[in-house]
N, C-alpha and C positions, 0 to 999 in steps of 0.2 A: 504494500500500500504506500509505503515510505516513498519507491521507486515511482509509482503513477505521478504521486502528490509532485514530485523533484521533477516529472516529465513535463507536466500540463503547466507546472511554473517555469520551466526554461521555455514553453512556447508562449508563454505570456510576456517574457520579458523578449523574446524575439522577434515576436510582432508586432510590441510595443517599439523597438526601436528600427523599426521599417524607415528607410530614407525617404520613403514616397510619402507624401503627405495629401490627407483626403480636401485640406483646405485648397481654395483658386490662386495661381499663381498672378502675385498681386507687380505689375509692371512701376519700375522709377516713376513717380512722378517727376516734369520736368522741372528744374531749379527756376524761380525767373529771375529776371536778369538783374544783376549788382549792379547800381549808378555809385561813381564814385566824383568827387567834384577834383580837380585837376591835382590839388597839392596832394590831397588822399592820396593819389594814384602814383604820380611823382615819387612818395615816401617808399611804396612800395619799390619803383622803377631803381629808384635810387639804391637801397641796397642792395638789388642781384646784380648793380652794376659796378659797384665797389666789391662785392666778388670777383668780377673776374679783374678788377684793378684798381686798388687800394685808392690812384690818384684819378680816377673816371670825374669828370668836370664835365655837367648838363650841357647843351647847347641849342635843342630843343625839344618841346612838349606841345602836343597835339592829340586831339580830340578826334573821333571818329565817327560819324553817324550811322549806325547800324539797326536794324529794326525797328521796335518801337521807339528805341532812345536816338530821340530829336534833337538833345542839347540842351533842354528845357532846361531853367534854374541854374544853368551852372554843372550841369551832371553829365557825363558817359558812362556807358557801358567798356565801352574803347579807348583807350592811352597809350601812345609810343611817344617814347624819350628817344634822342640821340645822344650820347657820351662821347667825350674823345679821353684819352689817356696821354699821356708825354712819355712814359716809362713804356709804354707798350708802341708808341708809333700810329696809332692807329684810331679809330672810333667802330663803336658799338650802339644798332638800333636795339630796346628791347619794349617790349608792348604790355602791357595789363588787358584780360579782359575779364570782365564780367557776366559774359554769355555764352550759352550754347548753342550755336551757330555754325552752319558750313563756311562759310565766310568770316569770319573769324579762328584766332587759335584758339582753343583749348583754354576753363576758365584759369587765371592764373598770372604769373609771371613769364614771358619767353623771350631768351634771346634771339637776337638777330646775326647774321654775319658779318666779319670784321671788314672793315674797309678804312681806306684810305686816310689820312691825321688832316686834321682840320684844322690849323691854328691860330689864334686870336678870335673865335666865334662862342666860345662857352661863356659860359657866365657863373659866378658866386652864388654859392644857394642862399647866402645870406638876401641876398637883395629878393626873393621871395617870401614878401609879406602879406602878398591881396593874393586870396582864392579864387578860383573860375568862377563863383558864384557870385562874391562882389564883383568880378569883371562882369559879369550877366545884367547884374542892376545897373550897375551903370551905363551900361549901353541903352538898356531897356528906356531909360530917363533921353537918351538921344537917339532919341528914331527909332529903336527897334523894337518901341511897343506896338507900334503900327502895322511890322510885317509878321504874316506867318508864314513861316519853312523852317526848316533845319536849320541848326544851330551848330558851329564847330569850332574850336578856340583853338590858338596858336600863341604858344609863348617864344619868344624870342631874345633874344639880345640886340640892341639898337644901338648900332656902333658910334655912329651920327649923334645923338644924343645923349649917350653913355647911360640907359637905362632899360631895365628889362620890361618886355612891354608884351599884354593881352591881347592879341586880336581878334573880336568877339564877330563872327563871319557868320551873315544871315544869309544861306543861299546851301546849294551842293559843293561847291565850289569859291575859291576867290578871288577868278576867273567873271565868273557870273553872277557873284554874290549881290543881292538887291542892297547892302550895307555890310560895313565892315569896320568897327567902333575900335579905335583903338585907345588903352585904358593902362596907366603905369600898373607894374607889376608889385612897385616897392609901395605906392603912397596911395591908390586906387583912384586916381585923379585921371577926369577924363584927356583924352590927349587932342582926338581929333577924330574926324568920322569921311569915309570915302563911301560913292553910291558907284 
């Protein structure tokens, strides 16, 4: 009886742990999409780019219109940095994204490939002190409550003027952009607006 008892409980314990499961296999929901405002993203860009070198110095940041994210407020889903190095000779694009998209990479950090040294175009990250977001308001205040399209921002270094500067781009392009506010990077003061 001992023997039966010890049979019918090792087939209980072995049915019980069947890999098949009588429950529906329940599919990923999809992630939706991270908006990050420029410096957010920046922060990110910045460290995996002092990985690959200690002395990487920005030189630009840019926004990308992808999907639903229009640029609205200040935000993307989308951000590449450029870097150059001096100890390495060269520069490095690397991107953020915050979507899962065929047109885009993978969400996250990714670098780009090395190319060519860039010199005197980077800029101090100290002198980033206004967010994409205050660049947004402030444009918004100069023309750009009026239009709607995609929104894309472009930071830069303004060699001419010696300050790092937003360019807050209402259009696909800056090419065709219906406006294009540009707005100090360090003081958030507007600078001047092209149509």
């Amino acid at each position: 009886m001992k023997k039966l008892a010890l049979a019918v409980l090792a087939l209980v314990v072995i049915s019980g742990c069947s890999s098949e499961s009588n429950a529906p296999e329940q599919k990923a929901q999809p992630q939706p999409p991270e908006l990050l405002t420029g410096r957010s993203a920046f922060q990110k860009l910045y460290v995996a780019a002092h990985g690959w070198a200690p002395d990487a110095r920005p030189f630009l940041l840019q926004s990308q219109v992808i999907g639903d994210s229009k640029g609205k407020d200040g935000k993307s889903a989308l951000w590449r940095a450029g870097f150059a190095s001096e100890l390495q000779r060269s520069s490095r694009p690397y991107m953020w994204s915050g979507v899962d998209s065929p047109d885009a990479p993978s969400r996250g950090v990714s670098p780009g490939t090395q190319d060519s040294f860039l010199p005197g175009n980077s800029f101090d990250v100290a002198f980033l002190k206004v967010d994409s977001d205050k660049a947004f308001e402030v444009a918004q205040k100069h023309g750009g409550d009026k239009i709607d399209s995609p929104i894309f921002y472009l930071l830069d270094w303004n060699r001419s003027g010696n300050n790092l500067v937003w360019h807050v781009i209402y259009g696909n392009n800056r090419n065709d952009a219906k406006l294009v506010a540009d707005i100090d990077g360090s003081t958030g003061e507007f600078i001047r607006k092209e149509k």
